[in-house]
N, C-alpha and C positions, 0 to 999 in steps of 0.2 A: 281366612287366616290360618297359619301353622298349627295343630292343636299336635304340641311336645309333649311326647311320650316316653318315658325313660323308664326302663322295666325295672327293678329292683326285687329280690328274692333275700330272706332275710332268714334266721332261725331262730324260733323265740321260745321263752320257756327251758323248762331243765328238766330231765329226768323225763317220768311220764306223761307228763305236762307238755313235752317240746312237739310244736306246732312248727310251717312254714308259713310266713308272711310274706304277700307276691303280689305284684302288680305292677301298671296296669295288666292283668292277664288278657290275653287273646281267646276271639268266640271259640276259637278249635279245642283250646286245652281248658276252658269252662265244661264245654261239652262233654267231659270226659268224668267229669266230675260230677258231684250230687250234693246237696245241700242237706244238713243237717236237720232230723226231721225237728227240731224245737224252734228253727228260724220258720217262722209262720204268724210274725206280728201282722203282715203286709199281704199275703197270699198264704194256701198250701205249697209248704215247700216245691215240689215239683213244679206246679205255674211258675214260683220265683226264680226257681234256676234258669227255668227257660228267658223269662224275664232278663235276666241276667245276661244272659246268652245273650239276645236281642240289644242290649245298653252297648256291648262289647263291641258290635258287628259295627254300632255310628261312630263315624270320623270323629268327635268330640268325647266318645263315653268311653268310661275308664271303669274298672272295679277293681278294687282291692279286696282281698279275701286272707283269713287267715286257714288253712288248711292244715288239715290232719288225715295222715296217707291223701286220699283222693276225696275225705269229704269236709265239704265247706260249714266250718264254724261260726265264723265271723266274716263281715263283708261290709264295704261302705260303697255306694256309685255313686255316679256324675255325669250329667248331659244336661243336655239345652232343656228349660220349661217343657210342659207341655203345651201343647197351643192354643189349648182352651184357657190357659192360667195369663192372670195380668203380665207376668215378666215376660211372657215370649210376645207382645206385643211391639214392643222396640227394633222384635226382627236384630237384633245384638248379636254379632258371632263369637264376638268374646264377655259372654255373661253365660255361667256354668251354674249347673242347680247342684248342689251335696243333696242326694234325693233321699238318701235312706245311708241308716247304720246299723246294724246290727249283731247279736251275740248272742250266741245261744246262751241258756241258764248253764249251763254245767260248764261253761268257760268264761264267767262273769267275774269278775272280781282279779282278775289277771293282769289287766291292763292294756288289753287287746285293740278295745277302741280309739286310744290314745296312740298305741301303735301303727295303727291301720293309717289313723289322719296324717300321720308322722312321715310316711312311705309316702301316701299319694300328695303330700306337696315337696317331698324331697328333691332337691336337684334343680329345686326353680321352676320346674317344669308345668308350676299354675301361675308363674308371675305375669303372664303377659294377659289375663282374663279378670274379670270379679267373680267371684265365687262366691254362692249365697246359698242357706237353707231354711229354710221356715219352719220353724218351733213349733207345732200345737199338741197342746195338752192330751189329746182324745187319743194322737197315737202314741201315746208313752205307757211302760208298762208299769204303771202304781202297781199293782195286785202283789207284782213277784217280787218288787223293789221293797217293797214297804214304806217309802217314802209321800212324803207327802206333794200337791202338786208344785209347791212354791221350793221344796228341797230338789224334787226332781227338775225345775228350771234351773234352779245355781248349779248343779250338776251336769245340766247338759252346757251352761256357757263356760263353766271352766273346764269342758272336755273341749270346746270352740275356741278355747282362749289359746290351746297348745300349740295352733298353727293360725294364731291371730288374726283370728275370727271374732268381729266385734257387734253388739248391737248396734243395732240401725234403726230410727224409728219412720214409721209407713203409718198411710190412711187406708194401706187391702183392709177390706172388712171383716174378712175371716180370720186375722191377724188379731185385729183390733175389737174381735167377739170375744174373745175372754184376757184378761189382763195378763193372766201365764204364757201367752203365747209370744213369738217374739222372733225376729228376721236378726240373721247373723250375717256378719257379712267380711269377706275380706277383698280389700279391692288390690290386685298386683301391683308391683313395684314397676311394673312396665306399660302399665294401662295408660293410656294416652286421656288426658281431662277431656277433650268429648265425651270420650264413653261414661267417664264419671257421671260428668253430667245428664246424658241422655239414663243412665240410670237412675238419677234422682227421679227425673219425671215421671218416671215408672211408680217410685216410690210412691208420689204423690200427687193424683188426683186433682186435689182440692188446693189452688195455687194458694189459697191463703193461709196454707199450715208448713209453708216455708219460712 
C-alpha cells in the first residue's frame, strides 16, 4: 500500500519559547540532529536518536519532532508492530502503531504533544490506515507529573481524543493486567471494513468476548 507522507514544518511558540514543528522528517536531517538529553523515558538519549533514525529509514515510519535549533525536544513515531507483539500477527499493511510520545520536562506544559499529533495526521495523510497505541501505566511519568495513575490515563485520552483517537477494548493480556491501561484507536476514513475487521480479531483472542 501507499504510505502518504506530506512533510509539514510549522513555528510554534513565541519569544524564547519558539520551537520548529516538522515532519514526517527524513533519516538524513534526523541525523544531524541530537535529542535532548531529558527524553530518556525509553532509552539514553543517544540510543533513541539512533532509534529514531532507524523508524525514519522504514517505508511506513514517520516522526515528528519538535525542534529547537538542531536539538530534539519533543517527538511522536509510528510504524508497523513489532513482530513479537500480537498486532503484527495479521501481517496488516495498513495498521500503524503511535509507538512513543514524548517531551522533555523543560518544554512540558506548552502544548507540544497536542501539537505534534496535530501535524502527523494533518492533510489526511493517516486516513487510509488504523492507527493504534497501547497505554500502559509503567511507562508513564507519575514522579515528574504528580499525577495520579487514573489522572494521568484521562490525560493521555484527551491528548488521543485531538486526532480522534478512541478506546477500543481488547482481551492482550498486558493491556488487560492493570485496569489503567488501555488501546486507543483511530480507524481512517478510507480504511476498507476487511481491515476493520481483520483488526478486530486481532483484538480478540477469545471469540466469546465479542
Amino acid at each position: 500500500m501507499e504510505h502518504i507522507k506530506i512533510n509539514y514544518e510549522e513555528t510554534f511558540g513565541e519569544g524564547g519559547n519558539k520551537l520548529v514543528i516538522q515532519g514526517p522528517i527524513p533519516s538524513e536531517r534526523l541525523q544531524k540532529m541530537s535529542l535532548h538529553p531529558q527524553l530518556d523515558a525509553f532509552r539514553r538519549p543517544k540510543e533513541q536518536h539512533e532509534a529514531l533514525v532507524e523508524i525514519a529509514e522504514l517505508p511506513e515510519g514517520r516522526i515528528i519532532a519538535a525542534v529547537e535549533d538542531k536539538t530534539i525536544v519533543g517527538y511522536v513515531t509510528f510504524h508497523y508492530a513489532d513482530e513479537y507483539e500480537r498486532w503484527s500477527e495479521g501481517k496488516m499493511d495498513d495498521l500503524i502503531e503511535l509507538g512513543a510520545i514524548e517531551v522533555a520536562n523543560d518544554y512540558r506544559g506548552l502544548g507540544l504533544s497536542k501539537k505534534l499529533l496535530e501535524i502527523a495526521f494533518r492533510g489526511g495523510q493517516l486516513d487510509n490506515v488504523i492507527v493504534f497505541t497501547t497505554e500502559y501505566y509503567w511507562h508513564w511519568d507519575l514522579e515528574s507529573t504528580g499525577l495520579s495513575v487514573w489522572d494521568y490515563r484521562k490525560m493521555m485520552e484527551d491528548l488521543m481524543k485531538n486526532v480522534d483517537m478512541v478506546w477500543f477494548a481488547t482481551d492482550d493480556p498486558e493491556i488487560c493486567s492493570h485496569p489503567a491501561n488501555c488501546l486507543m484507536v483511530r480507524v481512517g476514513k478510507k480504511v476498507p471494513q476487511e481491515s476493520v475487521e481483520a483488526f478486530d480479531r486481532l483484538r480478540f483472542r477469545q471469540r466469546f468476548m465479542y
